[in-house]
LUMKOLSE-430930 format. One line per field, with one value per residue (C-alpha): residue number from 1; y, x, z. Coordinates in nm, 4 decimals, decimal comma. Layout:
BEGIN
seq <- c(NUM|...)
Y <- c(Y|...)
X <- c(X|...)
Z <- c(Z|...)
//
This chain:
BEGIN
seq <- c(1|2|3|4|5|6|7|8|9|10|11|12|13|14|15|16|17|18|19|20|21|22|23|24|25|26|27|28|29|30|31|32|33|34|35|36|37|38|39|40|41|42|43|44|45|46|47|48|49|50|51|52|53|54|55|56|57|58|59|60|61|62|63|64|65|66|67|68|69|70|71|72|73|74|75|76|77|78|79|80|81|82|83|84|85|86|87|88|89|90|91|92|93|94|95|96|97|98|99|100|101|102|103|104|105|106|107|108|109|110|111|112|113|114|115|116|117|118|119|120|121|122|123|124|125|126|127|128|129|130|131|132|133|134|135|136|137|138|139|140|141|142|143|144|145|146|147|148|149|150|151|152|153|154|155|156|157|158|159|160|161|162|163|164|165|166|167|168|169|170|171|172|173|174|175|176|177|178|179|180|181|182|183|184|185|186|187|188|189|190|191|192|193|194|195|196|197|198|199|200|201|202|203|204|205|206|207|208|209|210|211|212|213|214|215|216|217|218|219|220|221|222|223|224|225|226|227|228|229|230|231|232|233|234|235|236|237|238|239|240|241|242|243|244|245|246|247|248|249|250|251|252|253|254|255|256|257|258|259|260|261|262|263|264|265|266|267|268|269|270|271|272|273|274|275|276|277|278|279|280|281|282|283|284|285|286|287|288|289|290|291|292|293)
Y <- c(0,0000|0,3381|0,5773|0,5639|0,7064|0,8150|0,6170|0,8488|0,6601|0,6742|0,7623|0,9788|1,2837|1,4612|1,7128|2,0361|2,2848|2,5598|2,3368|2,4780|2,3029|2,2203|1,8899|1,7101|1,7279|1,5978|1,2920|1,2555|1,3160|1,6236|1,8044|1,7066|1,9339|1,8109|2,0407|1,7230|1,4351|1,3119|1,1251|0,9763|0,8846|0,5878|0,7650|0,4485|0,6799|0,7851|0,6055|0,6235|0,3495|0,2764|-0,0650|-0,1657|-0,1899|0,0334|0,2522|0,1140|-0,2392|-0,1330|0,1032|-0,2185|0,0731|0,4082|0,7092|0,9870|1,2533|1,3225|1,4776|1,6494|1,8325|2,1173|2,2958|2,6039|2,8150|3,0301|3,0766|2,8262|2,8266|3,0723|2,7890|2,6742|2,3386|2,2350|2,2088|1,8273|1,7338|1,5870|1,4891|1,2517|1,1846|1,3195|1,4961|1,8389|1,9865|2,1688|2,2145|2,3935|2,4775|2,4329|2,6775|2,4721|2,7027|3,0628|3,3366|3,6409|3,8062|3,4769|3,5027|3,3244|3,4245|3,3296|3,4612|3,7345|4,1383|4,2920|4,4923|4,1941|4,0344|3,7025|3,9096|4,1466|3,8496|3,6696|3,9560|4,0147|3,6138|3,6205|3,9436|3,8245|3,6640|4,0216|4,1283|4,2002|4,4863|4,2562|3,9769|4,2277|4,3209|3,9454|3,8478|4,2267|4,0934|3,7833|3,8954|3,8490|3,6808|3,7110|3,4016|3,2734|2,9410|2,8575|3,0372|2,8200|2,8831|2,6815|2,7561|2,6433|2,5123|2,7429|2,9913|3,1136|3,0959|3,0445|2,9472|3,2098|3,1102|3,0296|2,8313|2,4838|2,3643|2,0692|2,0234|1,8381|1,8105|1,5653|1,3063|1,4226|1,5307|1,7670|2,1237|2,3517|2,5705|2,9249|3,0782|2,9568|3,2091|3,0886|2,7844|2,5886|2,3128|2,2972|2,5263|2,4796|2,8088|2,7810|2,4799|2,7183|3,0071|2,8043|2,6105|2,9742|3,1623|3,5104|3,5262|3,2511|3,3606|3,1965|3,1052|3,2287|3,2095|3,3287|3,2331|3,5181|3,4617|3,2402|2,8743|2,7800|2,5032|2,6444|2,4266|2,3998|2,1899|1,8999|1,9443|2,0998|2,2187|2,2173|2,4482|2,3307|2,5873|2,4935|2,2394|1,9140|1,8014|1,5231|1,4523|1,2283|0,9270|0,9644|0,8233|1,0350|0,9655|1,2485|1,4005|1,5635|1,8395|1,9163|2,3247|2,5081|2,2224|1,8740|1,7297|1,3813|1,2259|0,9016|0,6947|0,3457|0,2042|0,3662|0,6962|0,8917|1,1856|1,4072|1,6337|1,9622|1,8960|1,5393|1,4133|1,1659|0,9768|0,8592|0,6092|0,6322|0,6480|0,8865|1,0766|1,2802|1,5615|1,7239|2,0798|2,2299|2,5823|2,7519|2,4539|2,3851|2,1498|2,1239|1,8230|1,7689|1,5671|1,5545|1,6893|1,6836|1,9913)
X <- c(0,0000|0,1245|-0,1714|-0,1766|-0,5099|-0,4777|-0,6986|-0,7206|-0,7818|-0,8066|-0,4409|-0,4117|-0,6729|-0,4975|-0,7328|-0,6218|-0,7313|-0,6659|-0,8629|-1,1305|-1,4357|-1,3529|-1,1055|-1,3925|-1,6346|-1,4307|-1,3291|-1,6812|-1,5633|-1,8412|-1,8168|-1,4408|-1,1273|-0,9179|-0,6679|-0,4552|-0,4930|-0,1405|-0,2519|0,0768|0,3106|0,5277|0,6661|0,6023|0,4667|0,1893|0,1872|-0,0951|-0,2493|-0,3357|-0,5150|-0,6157|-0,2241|0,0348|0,2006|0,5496|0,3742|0,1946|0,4853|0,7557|0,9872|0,9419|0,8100|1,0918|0,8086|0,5031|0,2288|-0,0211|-0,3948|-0,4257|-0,7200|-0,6941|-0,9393|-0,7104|-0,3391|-0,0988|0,2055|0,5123|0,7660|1,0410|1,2461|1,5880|1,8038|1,9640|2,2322|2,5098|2,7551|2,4421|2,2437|1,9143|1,6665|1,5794|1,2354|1,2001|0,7743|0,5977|0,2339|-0,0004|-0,3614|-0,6708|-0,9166|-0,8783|-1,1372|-1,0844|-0,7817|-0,6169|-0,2126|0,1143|0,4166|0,7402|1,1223|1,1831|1,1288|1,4297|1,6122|1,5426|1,8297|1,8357|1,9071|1,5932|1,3542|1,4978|1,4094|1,0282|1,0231|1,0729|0,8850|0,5430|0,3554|0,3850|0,0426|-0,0858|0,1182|0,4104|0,2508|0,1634|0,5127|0,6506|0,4385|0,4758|0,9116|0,7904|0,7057|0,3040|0,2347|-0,1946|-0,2871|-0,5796|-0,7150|-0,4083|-0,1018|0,2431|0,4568|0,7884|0,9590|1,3186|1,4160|1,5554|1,2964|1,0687|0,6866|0,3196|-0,0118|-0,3102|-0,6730|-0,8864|-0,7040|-0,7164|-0,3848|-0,1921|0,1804|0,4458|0,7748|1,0286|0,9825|1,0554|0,8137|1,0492|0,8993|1,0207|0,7204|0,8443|0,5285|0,1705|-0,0766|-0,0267|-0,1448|0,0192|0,1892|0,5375|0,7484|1,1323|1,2547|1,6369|1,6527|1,4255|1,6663|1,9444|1,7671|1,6787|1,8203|1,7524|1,8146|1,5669|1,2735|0,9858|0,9607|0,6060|0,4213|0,0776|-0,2386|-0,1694|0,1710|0,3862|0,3459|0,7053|0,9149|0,9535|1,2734|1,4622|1,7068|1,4737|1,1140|1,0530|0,6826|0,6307|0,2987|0,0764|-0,1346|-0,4393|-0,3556|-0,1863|0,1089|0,3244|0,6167|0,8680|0,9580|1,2288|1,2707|1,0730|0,7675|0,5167|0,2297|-0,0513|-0,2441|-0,6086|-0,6779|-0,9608|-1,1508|-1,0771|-0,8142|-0,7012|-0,3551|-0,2439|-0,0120|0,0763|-0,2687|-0,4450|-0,6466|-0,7745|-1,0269|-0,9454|-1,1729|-1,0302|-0,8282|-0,7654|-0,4039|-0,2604|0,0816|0,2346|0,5303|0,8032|0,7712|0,5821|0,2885|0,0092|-0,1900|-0,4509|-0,5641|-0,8893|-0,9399|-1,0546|-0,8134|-0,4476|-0,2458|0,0873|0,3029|0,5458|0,7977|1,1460|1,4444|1,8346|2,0775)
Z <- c(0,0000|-0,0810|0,0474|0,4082|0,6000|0,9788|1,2409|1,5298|1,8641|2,2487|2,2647|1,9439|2,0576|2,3424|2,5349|2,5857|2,8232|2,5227|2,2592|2,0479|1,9016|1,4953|1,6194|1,8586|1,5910|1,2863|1,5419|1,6919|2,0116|2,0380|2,4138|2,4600|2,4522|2,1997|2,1515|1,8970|1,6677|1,6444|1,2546|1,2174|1,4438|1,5001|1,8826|2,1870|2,3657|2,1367|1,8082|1,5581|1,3730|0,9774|0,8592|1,1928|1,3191|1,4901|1,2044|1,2672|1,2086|0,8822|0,7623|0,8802|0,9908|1,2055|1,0381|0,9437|1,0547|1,2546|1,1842|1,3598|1,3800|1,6117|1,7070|1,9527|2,1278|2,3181|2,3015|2,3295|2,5557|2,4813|2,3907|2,1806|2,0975|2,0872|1,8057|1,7284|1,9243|1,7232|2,0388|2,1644|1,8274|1,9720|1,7927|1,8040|1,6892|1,3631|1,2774|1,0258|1,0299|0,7032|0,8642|0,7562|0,9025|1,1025|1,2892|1,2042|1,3274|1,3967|1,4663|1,5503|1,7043|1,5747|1,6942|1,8959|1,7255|1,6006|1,8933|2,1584|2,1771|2,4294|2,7722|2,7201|2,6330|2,9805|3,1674|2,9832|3,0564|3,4359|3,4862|3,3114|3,5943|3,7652|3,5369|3,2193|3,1597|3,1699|2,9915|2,7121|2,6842|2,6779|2,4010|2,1874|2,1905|1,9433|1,5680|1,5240|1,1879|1,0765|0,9640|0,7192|0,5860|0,3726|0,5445|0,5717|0,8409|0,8778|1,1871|1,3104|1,6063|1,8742|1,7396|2,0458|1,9209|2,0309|1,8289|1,8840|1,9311|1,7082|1,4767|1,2871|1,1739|1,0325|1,1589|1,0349|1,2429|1,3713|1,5208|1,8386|2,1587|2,3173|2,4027|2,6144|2,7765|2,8725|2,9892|3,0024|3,1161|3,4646|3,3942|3,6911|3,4267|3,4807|3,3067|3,1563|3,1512|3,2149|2,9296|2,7003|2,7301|2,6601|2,3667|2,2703|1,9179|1,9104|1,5407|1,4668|1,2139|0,9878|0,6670|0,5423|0,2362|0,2043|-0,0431|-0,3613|-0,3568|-0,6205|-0,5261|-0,3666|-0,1478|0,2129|0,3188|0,7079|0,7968|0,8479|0,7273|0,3766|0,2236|-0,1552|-0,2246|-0,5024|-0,6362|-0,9016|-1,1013|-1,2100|-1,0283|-1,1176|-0,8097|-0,8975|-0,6951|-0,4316|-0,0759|0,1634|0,2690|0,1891|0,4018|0,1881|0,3085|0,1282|0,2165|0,1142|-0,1312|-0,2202|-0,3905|-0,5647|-0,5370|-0,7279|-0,6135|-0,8193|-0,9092|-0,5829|-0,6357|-0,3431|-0,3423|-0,0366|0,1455|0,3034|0,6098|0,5625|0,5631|0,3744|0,4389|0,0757|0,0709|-0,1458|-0,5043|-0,7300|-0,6690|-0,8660|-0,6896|-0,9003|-0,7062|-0,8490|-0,8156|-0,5182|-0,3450|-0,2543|-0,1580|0,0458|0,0170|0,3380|0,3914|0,6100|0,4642|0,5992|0,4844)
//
């Protein structure tokens, strides 16, 4: 099999005390929080399943990624994620965000502002729990990108960031689960401020790109996005696996002798080997995968 569907279950849809309402009713789990539907991931701790079996089973290997659904009603956590560590051979976290659905005014935060170097965001950090005043100026040191149904956001590890309210998004990273949470609206959930400082890079920033704009790769060190506007797409075979990500209408992707017709929002893992995406209009598609420099 090359087309791979998610099978969200019991240990899949995590629930979230910042979770909004779109994620419980595309799972049918209607009146609970779920803030994530990790669709695939072949992590112990919290692997998904496809054709009845653990991933890793069906796949016969780990996954090179993991991918994710997240649905906020409020603000996420002010946070950020390690780098990979050569000396050991552990993983850092590189993630990029693919926005399925937004309210009005939606944002995210990504790096600190020009003129905030790492000393001044320490000091913003520690003061914030004094009030809102402070908490105001913690968040106004990270650059506020808008979002809408469609925006790509690719951001690097060691960059500082949060996820607004009121936003539905896919997210591809490594397959890694380590966060570090800086600040979390007082919360009481532990936070890892000394490791996030250090873990921190001031000069971190976003790749964006926007609906309008020329259809483009957004590449990191380990997860790339290729944009597919309108159209039909022919991807030639290679060895990554590939997440596809239906935004704003439908879309079809061929793989071998398997043909899929995709609804908006849901995700598709493709196995090696090549791939046709056709992307009516009104409709995009973003094709994910992991990448090394």
């Amino acid at each position: 099999m090359r087309i791979w569907a998610p099978e969200p279950g019991p240990r899949t849809l995590v629930e979230a005390r910042w979770a909004g309402r779109r994620l419980a009713e595309m799972r049918g789990a209607q009146g609970r929080p779920i803030g994530e539907s990790w669709e695939f991931s072949t992590l112990p701790e919290r692997e998904s399943f496809a054709s009845g079996r653990p991933l890793s089973q069906a796949l016969g290997r780990p996954l090179d990624l993991l991918a994710k659904l997240i649905d906020t009603g409020r603000p996420l956590s002010v946070q950020v994620h390690p780098g990979d560590d050569p000396r050991s051979g552990r993983l850092g976290k590189e993630e990029a965000w693919v926005v399925l659905r937004a309210d009005p005014d939606a944002a995210v935060r990504v790096g600190v502002r020009d003129g905030v170097d790492a000393t001044a965001f320490a000091d913003r950090l520690r003061a914030a729990p004094e009030g809102r005043e402070r908490e105001r100026e913690l968040l106004d040191s990270l650059c506020r990108l808008p979002v809408r149904t469609g925006s790509v956001v690719l951001v690097p590890a060691g960059a500082v960031h949060a996820i607004g309210g009121g936003i539905l998004l896919a997210e591809i990273q490594q397959p890694t689960d380590r966060t570090y949470r800086l600040y979390d609206y007082g919360s009481g959930r532990e936070l890892h401020v000394r490791a996030g400082l250090e873990a921190m890079d001031p000069d971190a920033r976003a790749q964006v790109w926007e609906p309008g704009a020329p259809a483009r790769t957004l590449r990191g060190r380990n997860v790339e996005l290729r944009v597919l506007p309108p159209g039909e797409h022919s991807l030639e075979a290679d060895s990554k696996d590939r997440l596809v990500i239906p935004v704003g209408g439908g879309v079809e992707i061929e793989a071998d002798d398997a043909r899929e017709s995709l609804p908006p929002a849901a995700l598709r893992l493709v196995t090696p080997g090549d791939l046709s995406v056709s992307v009516p209009p009104e409709s995009l598609a973003v094709v994910g995968a992991a990448c090394r420099p």
